[in-house]
N, C-alpha and C positions, 0 to 999 in steps of 0.2 A: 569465599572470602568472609563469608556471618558464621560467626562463630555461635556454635548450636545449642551452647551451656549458658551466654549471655542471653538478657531481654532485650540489651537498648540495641536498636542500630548502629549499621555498621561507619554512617556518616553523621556529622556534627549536627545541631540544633541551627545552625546558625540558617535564619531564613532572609530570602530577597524581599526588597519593596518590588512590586509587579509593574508601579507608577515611574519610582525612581533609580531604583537599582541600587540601593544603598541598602549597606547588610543590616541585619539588625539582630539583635543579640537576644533572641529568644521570640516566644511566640507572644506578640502585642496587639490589641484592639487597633491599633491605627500606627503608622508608621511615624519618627519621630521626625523625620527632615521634610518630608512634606503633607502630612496628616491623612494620608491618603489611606482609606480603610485595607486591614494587612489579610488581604484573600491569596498571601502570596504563596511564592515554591520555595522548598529545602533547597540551597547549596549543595548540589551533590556531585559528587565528585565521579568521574566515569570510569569503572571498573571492569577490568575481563579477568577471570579466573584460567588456570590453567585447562578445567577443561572445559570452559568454551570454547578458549581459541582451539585447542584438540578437535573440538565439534566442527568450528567454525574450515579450520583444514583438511577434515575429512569433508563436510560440502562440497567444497572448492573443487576437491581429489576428484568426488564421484560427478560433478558437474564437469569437469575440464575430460575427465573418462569419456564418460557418455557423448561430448563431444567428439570429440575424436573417432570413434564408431562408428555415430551419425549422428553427423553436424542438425539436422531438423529435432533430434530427440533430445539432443543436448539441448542447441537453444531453449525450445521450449520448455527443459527442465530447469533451467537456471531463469527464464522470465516468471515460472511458477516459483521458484525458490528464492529469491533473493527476496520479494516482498515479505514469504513467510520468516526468513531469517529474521527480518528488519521488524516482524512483528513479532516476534519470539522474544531478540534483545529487547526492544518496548515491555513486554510482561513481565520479564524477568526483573530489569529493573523499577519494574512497580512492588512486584516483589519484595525487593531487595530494599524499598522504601519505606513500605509496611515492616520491615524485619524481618521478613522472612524467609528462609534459608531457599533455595532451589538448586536440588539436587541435582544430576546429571539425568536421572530419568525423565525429570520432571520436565528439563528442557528438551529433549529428543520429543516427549509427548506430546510439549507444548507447541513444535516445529510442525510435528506430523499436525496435529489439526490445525494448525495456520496454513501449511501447503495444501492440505482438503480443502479448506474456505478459498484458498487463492484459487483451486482446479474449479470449484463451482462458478467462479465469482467469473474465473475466465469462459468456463461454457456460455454461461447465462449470458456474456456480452457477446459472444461468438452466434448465440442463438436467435438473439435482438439484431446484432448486426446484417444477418443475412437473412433475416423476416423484411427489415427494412429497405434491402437491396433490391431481393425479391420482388416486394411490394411498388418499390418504387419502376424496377423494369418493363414490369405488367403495365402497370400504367400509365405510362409511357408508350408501350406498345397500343394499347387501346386508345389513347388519344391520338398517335400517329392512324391509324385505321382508319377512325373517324375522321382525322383530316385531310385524308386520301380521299375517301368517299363525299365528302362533302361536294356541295351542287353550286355553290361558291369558288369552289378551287375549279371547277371546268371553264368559270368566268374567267378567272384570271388568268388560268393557261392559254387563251383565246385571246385575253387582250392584252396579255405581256407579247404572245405571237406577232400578234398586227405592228408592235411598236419594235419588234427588232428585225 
């Protein structure tokens, strides 16, 4: 939808108060309705081109596929994917804020290393996860050990005995 021959952007000037929410008509040192310094965002309007949503349907296609096959591969393709897509649309409209055009390659690219970042990011939590399970089972098991063996616990088996 950015047209490749223009410079300006593909959406208007017009920027928010971040304070108030009141438009304001160009870029100002401070907002006019409540003076609030203007650190604020563009008005941008939410755009899909025809071929993302084409992207976005084939996803769907080979996610809902893979399901279907097997259900455990699908899942976890579409828990890894749906973040990257969601981080992909984020870039592209940063992109598209900056001016600048993004291509069909550029978003397939940009998808493919968002679903790399999400496969690491899910290892990484899958490898902490069960270090801390681990960790936590072990020792558990060594302080049940210890409280078996303890020379206290004979006491109380003897005198919890006498009393039933």
């Amino acid at each position: 939808m950015v047209d490749s021959a223009s410079s300006k952007p593909p959406f208007s000037t017009n920027i928010r108060c971040s304070s108030c929410d009141v438009t304001l008509a160009g870029p100002r040192a401070a907002c006019t309705h409540c003076e609030a310094q203007a650190n604020s965002v563009p008005d941008l309007p939410t755009r899909f081109s025809l071929s993302t949503l084409m992207l976005l349907m084939t996803l769907a296609s080979i996610c809902l596929g893979v399901t279907a096959i097997a259900p455990g591969v699908g899942i976890a393709l579409i828990v890894l994917a749906v973040p990257a897509a969601i981080r992909t649309w984020d870039m592209v409209g940063r992109r598209l804020h900056r001016g600048v055009a993004a291509p069909t390659a550029d978003k397939i690219r940009l998808f493919l290393l968002s679903l790399g970042l999400a496969t690491i990011i899910g290892l990484a939590g899958s490898i902490a996860f069960f270090a801390v399970c681990t960790g936590s089972i072990l020792g558990l098991n060594v302080l049940a050990d210890l409280w078996a063996k303890a020379p206290w616990n004979l006491l109380l088996s003897c005198f919890c005995w006498e009393l039933t």
